[in-house]
mmCIF file of the N, C-alpha and C atoms, coordinates in Angstrom:
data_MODEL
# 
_entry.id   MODEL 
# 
loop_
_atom_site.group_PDB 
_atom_site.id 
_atom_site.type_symbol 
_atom_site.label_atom_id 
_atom_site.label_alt_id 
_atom_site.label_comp_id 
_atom_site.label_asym_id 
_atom_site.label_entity_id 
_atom_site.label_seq_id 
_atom_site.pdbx_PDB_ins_code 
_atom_site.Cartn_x 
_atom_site.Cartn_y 
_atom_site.Cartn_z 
_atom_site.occupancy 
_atom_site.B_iso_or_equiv 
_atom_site.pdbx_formal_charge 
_atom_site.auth_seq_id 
_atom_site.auth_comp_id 
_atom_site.auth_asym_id 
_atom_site.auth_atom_id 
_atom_site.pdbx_PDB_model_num 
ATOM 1   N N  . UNK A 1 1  ? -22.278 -24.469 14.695 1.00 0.00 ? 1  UNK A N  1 
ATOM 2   C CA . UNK A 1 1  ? -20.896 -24.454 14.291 1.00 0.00 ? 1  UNK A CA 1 
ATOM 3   C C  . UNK A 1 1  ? -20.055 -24.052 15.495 1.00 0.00 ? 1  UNK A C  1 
ATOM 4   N N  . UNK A 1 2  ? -19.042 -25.245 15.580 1.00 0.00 ? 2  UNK A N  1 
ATOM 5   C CA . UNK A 1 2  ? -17.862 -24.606 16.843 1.00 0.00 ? 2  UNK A CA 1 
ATOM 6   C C  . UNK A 1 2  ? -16.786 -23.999 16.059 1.00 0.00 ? 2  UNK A C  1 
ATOM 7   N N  . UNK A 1 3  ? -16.565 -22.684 16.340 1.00 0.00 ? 3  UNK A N  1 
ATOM 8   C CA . UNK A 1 3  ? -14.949 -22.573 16.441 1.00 0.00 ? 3  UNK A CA 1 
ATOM 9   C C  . UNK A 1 3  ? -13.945 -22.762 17.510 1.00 0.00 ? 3  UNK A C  1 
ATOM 10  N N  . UNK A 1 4  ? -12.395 -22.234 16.913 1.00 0.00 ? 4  UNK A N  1 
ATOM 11  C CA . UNK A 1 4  ? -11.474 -22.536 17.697 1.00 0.00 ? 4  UNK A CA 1 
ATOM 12  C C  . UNK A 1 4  ? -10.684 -20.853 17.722 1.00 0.00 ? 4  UNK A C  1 
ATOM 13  N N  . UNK A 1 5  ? -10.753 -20.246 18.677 1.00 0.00 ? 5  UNK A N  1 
ATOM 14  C CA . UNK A 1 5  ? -10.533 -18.488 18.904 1.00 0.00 ? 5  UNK A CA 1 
ATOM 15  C C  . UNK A 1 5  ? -8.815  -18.894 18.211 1.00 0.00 ? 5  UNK A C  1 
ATOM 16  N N  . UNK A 1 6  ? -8.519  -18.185 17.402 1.00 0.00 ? 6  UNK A N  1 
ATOM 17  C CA . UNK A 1 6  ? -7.220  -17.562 16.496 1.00 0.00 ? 6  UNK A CA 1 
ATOM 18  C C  . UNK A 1 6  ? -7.332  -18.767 15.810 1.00 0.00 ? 6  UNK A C  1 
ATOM 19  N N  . UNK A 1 7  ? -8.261  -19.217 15.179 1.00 0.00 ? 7  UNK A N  1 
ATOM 20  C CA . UNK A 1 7  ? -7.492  -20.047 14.483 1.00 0.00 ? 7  UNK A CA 1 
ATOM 21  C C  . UNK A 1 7  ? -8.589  -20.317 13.519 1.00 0.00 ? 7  UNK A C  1 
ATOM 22  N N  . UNK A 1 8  ? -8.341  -20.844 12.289 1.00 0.00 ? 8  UNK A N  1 
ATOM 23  C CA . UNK A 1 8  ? -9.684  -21.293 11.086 1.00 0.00 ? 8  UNK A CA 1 
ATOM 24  C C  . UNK A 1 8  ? -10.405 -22.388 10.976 1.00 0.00 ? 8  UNK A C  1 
ATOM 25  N N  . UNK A 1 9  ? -9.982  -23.299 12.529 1.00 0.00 ? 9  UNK A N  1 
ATOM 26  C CA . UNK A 1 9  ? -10.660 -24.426 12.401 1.00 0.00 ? 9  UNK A CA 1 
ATOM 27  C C  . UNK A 1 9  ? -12.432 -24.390 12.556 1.00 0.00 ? 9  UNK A C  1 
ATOM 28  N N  . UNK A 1 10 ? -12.835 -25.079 12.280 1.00 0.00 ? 10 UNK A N  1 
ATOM 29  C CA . UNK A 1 10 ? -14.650 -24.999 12.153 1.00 0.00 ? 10 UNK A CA 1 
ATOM 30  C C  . UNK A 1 10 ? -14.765 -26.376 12.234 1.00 0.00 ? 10 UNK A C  1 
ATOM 31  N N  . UNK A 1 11 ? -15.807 -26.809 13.491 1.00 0.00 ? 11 UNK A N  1 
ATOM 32  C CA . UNK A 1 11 ? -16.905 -27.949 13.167 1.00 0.00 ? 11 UNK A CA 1 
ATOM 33  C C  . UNK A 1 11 ? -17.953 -27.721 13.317 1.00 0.00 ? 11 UNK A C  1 
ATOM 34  N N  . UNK A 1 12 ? -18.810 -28.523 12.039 1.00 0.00 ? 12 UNK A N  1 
ATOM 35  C CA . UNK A 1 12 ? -20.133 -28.378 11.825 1.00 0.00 ? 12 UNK A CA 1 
ATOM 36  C C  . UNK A 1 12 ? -20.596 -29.452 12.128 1.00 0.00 ? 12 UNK A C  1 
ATOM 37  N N  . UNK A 1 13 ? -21.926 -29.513 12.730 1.00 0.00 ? 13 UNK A N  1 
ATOM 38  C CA . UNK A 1 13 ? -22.215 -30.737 13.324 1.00 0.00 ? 13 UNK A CA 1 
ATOM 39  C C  . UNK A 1 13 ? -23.951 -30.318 13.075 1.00 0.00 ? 13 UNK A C  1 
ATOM 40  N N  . UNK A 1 14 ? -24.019 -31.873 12.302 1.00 0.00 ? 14 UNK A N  1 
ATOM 41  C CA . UNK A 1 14 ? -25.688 -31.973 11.457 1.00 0.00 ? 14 UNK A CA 1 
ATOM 42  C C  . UNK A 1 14 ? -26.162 -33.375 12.375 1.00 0.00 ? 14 UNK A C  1 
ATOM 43  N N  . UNK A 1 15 ? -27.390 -32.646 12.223 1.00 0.00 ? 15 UNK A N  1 
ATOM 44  C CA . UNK A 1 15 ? -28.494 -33.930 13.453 1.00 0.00 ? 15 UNK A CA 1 
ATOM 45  C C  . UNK A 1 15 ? -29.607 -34.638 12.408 1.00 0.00 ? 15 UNK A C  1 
ATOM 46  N N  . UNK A 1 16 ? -30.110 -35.335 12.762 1.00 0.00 ? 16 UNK A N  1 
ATOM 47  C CA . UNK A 1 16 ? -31.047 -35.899 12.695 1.00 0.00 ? 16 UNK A CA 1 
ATOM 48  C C  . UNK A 1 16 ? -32.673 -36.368 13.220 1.00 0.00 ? 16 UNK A C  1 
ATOM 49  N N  . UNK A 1 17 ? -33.470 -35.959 12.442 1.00 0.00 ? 17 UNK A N  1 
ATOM 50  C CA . UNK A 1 17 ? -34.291 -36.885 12.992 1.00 0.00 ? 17 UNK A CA 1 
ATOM 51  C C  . UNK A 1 17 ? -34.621 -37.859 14.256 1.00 0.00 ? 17 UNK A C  1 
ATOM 52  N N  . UNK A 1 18 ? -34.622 -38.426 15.514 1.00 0.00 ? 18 UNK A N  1 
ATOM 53  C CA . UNK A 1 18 ? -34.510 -39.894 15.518 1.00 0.00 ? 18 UNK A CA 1 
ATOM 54  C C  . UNK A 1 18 ? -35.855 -40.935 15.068 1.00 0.00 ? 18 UNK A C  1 
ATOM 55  N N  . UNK A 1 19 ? -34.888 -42.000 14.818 1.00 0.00 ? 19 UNK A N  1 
ATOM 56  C CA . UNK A 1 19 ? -36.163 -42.914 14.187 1.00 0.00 ? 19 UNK A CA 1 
ATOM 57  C C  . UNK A 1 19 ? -36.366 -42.886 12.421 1.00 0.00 ? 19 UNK A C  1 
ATOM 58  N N  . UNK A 1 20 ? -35.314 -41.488 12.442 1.00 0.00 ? 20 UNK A N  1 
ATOM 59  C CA . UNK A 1 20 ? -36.292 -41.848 10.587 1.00 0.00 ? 20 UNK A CA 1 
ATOM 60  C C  . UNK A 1 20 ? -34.637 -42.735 9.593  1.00 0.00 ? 20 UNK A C  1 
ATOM 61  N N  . UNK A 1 21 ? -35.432 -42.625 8.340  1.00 0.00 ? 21 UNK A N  1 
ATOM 62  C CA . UNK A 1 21 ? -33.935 -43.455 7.685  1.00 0.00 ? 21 UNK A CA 1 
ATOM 63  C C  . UNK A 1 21 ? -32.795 -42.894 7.461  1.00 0.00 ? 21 UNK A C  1 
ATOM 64  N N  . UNK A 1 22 ? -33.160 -41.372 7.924  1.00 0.00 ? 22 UNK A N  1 
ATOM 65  C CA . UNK A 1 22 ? -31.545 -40.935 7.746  1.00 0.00 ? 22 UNK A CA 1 
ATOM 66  C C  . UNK A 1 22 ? -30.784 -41.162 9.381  1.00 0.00 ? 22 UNK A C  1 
ATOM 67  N N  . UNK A 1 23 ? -31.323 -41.405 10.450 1.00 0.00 ? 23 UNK A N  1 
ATOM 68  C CA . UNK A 1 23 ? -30.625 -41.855 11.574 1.00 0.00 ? 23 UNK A CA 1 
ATOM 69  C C  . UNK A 1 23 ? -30.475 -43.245 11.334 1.00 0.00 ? 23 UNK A C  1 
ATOM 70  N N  . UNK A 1 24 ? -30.598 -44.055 11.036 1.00 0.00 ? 24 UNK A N  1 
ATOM 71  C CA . UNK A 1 24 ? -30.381 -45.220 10.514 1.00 0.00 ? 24 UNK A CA 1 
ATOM 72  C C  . UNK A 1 24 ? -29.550 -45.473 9.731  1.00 0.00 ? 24 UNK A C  1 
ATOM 73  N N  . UNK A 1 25 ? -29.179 -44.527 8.638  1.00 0.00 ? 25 UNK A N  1 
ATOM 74  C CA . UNK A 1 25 ? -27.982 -44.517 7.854  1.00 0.00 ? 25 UNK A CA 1 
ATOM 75  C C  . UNK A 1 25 ? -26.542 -44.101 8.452  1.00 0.00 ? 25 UNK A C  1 
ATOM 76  N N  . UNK A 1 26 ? -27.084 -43.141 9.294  1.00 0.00 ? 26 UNK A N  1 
ATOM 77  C CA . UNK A 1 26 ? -26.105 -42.201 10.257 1.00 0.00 ? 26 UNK A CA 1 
ATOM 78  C C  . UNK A 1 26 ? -25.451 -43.194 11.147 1.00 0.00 ? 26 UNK A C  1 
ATOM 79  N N  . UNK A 1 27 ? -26.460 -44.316 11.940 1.00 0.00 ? 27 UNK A N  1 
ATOM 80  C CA . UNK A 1 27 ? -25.734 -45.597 12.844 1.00 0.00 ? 27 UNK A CA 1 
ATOM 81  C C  . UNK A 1 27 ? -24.875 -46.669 11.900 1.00 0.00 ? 27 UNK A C  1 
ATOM 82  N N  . UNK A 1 28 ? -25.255 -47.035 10.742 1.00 0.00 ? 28 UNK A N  1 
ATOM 83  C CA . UNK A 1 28 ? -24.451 -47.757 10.026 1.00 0.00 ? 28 UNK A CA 1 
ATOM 84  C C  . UNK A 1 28 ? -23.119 -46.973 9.707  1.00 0.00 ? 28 UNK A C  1 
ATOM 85  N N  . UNK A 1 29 ? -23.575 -45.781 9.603  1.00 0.00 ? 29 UNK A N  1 
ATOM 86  C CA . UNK A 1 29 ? -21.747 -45.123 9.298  1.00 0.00 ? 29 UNK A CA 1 
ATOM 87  C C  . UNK A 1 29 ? -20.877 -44.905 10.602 1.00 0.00 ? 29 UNK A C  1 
ATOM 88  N N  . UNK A 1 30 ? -21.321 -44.974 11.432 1.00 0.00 ? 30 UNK A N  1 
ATOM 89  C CA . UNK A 1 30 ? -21.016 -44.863 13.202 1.00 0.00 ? 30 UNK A CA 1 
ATOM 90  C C  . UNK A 1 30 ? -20.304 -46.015 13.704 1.00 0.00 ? 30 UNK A C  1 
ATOM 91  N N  . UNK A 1 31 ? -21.136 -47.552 13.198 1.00 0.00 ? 31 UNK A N  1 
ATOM 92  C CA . UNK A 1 31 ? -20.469 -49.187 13.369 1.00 0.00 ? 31 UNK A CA 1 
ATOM 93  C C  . UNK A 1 31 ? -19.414 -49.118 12.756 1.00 0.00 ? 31 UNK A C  1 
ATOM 94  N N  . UNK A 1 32 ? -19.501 -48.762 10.925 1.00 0.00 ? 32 UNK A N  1 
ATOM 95  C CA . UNK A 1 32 ? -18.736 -48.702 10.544 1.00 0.00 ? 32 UNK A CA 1 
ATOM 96  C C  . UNK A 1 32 ? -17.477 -48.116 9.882  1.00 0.00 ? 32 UNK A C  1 
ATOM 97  N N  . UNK A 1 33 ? -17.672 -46.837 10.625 1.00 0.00 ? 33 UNK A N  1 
ATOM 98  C CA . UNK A 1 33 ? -16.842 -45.621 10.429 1.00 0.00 ? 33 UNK A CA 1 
ATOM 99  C C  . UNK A 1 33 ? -16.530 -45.710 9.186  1.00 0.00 ? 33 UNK A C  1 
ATOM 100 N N  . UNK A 1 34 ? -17.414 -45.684 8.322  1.00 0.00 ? 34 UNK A N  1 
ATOM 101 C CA . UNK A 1 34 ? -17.858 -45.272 6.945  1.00 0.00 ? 34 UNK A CA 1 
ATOM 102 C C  . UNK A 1 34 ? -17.133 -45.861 6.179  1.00 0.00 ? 34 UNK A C  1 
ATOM 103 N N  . UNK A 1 35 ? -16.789 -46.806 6.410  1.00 0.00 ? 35 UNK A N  1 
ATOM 104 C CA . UNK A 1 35 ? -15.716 -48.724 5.542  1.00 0.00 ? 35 UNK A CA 1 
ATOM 105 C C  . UNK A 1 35 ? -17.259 -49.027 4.450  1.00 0.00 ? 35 UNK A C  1 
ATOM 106 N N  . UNK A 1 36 ? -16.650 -49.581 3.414  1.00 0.00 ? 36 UNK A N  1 
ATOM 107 C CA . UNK A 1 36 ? -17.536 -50.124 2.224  1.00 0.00 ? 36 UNK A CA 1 
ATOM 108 C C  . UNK A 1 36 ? -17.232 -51.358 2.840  1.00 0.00 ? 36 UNK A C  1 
ATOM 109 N N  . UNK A 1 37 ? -18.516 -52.029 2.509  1.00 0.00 ? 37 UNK A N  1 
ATOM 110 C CA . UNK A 1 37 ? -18.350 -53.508 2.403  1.00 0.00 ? 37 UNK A CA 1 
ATOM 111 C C  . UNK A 1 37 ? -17.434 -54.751 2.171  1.00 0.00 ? 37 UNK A C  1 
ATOM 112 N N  . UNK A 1 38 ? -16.505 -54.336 1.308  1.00 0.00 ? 38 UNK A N  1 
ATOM 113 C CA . UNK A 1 38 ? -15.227 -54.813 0.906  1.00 0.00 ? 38 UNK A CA 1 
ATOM 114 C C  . UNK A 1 38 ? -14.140 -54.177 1.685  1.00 0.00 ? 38 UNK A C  1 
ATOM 115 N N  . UNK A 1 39 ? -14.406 -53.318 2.878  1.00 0.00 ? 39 UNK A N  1 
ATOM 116 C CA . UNK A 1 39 ? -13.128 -52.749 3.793  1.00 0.00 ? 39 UNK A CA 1 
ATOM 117 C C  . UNK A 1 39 ? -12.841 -51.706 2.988  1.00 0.00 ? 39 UNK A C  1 
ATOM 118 N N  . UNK A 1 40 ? -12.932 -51.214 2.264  1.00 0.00 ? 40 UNK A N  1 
ATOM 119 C CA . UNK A 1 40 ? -12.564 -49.858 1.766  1.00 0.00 ? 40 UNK A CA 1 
ATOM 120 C C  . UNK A 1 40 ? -12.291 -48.346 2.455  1.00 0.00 ? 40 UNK A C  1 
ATOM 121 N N  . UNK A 1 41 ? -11.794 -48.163 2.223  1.00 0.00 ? 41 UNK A N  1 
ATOM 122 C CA . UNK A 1 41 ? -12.029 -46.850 2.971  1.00 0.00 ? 41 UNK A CA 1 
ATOM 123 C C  . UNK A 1 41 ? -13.374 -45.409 2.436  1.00 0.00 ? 41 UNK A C  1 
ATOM 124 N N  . UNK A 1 42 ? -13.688 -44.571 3.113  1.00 0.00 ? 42 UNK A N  1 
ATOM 125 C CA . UNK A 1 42 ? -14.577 -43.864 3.161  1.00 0.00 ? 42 UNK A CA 1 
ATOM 126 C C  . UNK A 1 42 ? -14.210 -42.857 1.861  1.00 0.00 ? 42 UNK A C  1 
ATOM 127 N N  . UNK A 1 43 ? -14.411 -42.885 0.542  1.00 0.00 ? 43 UNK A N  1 
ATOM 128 C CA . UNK A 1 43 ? -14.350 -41.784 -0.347 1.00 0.00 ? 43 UNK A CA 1 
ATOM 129 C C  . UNK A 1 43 ? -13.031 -42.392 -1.292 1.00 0.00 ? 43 UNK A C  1 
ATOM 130 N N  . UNK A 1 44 ? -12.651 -43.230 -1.230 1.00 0.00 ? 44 UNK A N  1 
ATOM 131 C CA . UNK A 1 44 ? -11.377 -43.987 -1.625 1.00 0.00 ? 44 UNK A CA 1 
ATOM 132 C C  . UNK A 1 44 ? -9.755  -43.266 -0.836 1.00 0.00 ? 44 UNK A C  1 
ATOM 133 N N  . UNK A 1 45 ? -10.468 -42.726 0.336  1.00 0.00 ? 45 UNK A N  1 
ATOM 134 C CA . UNK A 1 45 ? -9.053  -42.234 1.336  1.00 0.00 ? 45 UNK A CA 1 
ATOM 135 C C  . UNK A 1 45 ? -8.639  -43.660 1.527  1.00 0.00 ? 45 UNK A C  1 
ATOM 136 N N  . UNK A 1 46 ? -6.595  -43.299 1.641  1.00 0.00 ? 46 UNK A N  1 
ATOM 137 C CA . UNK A 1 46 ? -5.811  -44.413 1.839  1.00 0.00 ? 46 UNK A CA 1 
ATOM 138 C C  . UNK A 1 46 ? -5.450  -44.253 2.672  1.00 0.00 ? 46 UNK A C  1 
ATOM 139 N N  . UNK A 1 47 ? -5.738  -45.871 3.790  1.00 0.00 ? 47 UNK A N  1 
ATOM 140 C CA . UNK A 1 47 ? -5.269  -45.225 5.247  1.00 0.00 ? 47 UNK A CA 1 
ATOM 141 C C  . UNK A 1 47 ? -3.833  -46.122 5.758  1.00 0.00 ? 47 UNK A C  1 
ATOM 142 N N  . UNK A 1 48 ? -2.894  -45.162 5.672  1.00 0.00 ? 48 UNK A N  1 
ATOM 143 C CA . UNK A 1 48 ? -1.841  -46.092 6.155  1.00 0.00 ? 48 UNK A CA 1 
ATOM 144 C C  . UNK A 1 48 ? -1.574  -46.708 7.242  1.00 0.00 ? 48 UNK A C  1 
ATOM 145 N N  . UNK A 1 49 ? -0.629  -47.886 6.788  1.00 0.00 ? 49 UNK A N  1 
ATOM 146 C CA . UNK A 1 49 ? -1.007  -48.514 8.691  1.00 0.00 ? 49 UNK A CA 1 
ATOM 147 C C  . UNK A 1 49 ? 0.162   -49.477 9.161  1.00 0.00 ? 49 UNK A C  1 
ATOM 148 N N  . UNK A 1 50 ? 1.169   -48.330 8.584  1.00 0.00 ? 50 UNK A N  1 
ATOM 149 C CA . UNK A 1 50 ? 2.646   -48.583 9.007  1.00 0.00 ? 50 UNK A CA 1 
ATOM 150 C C  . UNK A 1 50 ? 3.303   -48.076 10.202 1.00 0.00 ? 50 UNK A C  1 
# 
């Protein structure tokens, strides 16, 4: 976990395996920065694009 000194931000950052099917799942969400098949967005977030 990184923090950021005065402040509440937090990143957590989870690894993998390499080679097994969860790095494999992990590269498909990476190509497709986690878009459904139909272009959707990731979790039904709406991404504006005005």
């Amino acid at each position: 976990m990184l923090t950021v000194p005065g402040c509440d931000v937090r990143l957590v950052v989870y690894t993998v395996a390499a080679g097994s099917a969860d790095a494999e799942k992990l590269d498909v969400l990476r190509v497709t920065n986690g878009a459904g098949a139909d272009g959707s967005s990731p979790r039904g977030l709406r991404i504006d694009e005005s």
